[in-house]
C-alpha positions in Angstrom: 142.2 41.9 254.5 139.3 42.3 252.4 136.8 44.9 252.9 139.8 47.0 255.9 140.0 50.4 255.4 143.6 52.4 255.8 142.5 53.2 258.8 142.1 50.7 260.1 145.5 48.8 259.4 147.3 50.9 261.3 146.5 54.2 261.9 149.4 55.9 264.3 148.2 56.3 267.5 144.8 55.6 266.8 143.1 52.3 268.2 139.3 51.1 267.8 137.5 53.4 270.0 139.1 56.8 268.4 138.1 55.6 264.9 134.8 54.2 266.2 134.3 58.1 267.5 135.5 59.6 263.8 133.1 57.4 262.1 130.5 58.5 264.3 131.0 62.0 263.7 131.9 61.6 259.8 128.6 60.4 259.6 127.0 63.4 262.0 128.9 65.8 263.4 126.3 67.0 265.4 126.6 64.3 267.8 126.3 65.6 271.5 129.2 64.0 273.8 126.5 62.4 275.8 124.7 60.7 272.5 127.9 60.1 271.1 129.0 58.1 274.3 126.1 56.3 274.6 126.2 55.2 270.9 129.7 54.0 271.0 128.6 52.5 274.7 131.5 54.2 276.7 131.7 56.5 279.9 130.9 60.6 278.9 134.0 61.5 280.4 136.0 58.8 278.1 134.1 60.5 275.3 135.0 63.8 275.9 138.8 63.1 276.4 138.9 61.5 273.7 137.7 64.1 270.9 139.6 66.4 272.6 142.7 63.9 272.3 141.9 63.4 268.6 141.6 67.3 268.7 145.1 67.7 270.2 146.9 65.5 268.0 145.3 67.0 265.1 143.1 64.3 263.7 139.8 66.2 263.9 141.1 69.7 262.9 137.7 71.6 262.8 133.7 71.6 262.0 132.1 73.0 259.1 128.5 73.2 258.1 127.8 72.1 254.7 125.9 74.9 252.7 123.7 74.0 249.9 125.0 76.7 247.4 122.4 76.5 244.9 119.5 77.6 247.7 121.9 80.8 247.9 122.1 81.6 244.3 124.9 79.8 243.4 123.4 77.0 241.0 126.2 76.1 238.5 128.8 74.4 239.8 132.2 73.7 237.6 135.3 71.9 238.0 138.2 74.6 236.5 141.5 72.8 235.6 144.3 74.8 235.6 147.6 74.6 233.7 150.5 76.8 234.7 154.1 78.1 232.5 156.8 77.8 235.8 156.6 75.7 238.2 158.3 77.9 240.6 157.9 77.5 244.0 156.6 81.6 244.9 155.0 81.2 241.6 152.8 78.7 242.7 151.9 79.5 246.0 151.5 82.8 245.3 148.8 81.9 242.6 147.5 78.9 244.9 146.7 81.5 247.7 145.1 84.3 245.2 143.1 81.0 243.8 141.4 79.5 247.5 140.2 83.6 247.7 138.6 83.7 244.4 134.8 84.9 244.9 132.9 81.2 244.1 136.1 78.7 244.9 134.6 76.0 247.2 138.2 73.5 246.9 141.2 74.1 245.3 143.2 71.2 245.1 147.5 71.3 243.7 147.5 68.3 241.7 150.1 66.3 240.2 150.1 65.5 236.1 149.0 67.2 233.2 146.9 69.7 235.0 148.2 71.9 238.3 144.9 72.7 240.0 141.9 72.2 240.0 139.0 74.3 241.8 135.7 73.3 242.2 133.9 76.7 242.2 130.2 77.5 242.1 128.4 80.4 240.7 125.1 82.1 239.6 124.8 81.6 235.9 127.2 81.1 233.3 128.4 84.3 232.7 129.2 84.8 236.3 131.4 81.6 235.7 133.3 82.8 232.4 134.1 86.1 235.2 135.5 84.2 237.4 138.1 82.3 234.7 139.1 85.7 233.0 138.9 88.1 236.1 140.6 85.5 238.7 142.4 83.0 237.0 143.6 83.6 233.6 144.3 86.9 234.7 147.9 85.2 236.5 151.1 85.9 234.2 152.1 82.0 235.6 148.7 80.5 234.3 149.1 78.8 230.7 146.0 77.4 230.1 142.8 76.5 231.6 139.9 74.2 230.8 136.2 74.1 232.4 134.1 71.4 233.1 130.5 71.9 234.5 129.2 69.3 237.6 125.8 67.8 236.4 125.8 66.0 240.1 128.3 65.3 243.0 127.8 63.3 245.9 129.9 62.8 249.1 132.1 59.7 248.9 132.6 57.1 251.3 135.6 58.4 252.6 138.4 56.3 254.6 137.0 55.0 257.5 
């Protein structure tokens, strides 16, 4: 059906009203129960077990605030791909977990194809950004090769729903 999201065609377990709720609060998680009930036009109490249903089950599985890292210092942002020698399993995880600790990694992501990871990081100023490669990264015995590319821009997609 044109224009459906996933979602949308058959989410387990999920009907209208819990993915009417998770748009709401992709688009502002700061939405009280009561404005969030009223929006969506359903009793507060529905509301409320709801989210905590979704909560339960694992759909919503936390809040964050979103921190605009530049106003803390943190200006340059870079995309680090990451190519590793083994592809054994320790090996990687053990390298995955040192990686998400990593002083300026906001995502790391395990990828599948010519690259391993990739981990958006942010930092104060190029030299700050060659430490991190050489102090945190290369520094890994299992880590064959890496290649950096800086973010002129990002912006937050439209996501599923």
């Amino acid at each position: 059906m044109p224009g459906s999201q996933p979602a949308d065609r058959g989410a387990p377990g999920l009907d209208s009203l819990d993915l009417d709720i998770l748009r709401a609060l992709g688009a502002d998680g700061r939405l009280t129960n009561k404005a969030l009930a009223s929006r969506l036009g359903v009793a507060e109490s529905t509301c409320a077990y709801r989210v905590r249903s979704l909560r339960d089950r694992g759909v919503i599985v936390g809040t964050s605030v979103q921190v605009d890292v530049a106003s803390l210092g943190f200006p340059l942002q870079a995309v680090i791909k990451v190519r590793l020698g083994s592809h054994d399993q320790q090996h990687v995880t053990t390298l995955y977990d040192a990686l998400v600790e990593a002083p300026g990694v906001l995502q790391a992501l395990h990828v599948a194809g010519e690259d391993d990871f990739h981990l958006l990081v942010a930092v104060a100023d190029p030299e700050a950004l060659r430490d991190l490669v050489l102090e945190h990264v290369t520094v890994h015995p299992v880590v064959r090769s890496t290649e950096t590319q800086l973010v002129f821009e990002r912006r937050k997609g439209r996501g599923v729903l």
